[in-house]
Structures are given as C-alpha cells and as structure tokens.
C-alpha positions in Angstrom: -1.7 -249.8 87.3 0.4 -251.6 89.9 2.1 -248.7 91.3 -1.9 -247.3 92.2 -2.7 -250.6 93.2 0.5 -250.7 95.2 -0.2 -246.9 96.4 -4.5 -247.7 97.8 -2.8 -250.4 99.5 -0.7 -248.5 101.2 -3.5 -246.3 102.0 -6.0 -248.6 103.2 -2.9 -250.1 105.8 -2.2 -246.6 107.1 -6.5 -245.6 107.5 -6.4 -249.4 109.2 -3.7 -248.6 111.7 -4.6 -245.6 112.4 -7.9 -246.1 113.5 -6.7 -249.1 115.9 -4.4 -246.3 117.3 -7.3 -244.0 117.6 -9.6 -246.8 119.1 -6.5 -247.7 122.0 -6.3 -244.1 122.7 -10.0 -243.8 123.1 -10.1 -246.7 125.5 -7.1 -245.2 127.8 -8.5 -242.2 128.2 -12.1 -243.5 128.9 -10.1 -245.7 131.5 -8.3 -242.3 133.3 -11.4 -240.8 133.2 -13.2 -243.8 135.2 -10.3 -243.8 137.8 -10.5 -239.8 138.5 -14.4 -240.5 139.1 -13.8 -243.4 141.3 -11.2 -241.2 143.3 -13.4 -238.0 143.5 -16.1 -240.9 144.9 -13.3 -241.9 147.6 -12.6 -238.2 148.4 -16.1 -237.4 148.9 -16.6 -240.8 151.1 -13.7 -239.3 153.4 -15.2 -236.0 153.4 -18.7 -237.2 154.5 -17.1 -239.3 157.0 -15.1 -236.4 158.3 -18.1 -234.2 158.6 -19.9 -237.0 160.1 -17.8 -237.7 162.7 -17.5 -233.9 163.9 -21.0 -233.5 163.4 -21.3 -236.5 166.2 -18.3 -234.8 168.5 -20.3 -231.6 169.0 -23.7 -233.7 169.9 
C-alpha cells in the first residue's frame, strides 16, 4: 500500500510539473508570436511611408 501510495505521488508531481512546463512554454511562444506581429506592423509602417513619400516625389 505504501509503495502505490508512494508511486500516485509520484505521479501526480510529474502531471503537476509538467503542466507548469507546458503552461511557460505556452506563454513564450504566445510572446514570439506577439513580437513577429508587432514587427510585420513596423515593416508595413516603413513600407507605407516609403510608398508615401515617392508617391509625393512624382506629384
């Protein structure tokens, strides 16, 4: 009986740190995917700018 007790223990501590692991890893990729969006928003600023600005050189 102790040796099961000992063994769902065991267990219960691996299922717990596993899903912290899978909850940090969760939250760093959510966070890489934020900074790609925020730099395809800075690209396309620079592009509109671009184009604006040689849109106002041939006027």
């Amino acid at each position: 009986m102790d040796l099961f007790l000992f063994i769902s223990v065991i267990v219960g501590l691996t299922f717990v740190f596993l899903s912290f692991v899978i909850h940090y890893d969760f939250k760093k990729k959510k966070l890489e995917i934020e900074e790609k969006k925020v730099e395809l928003e800075e690209r396309k600023l620079e592009l509109n700018k671009k184009f604006q600005e040689e849109g106002e050189e041939k006027l």
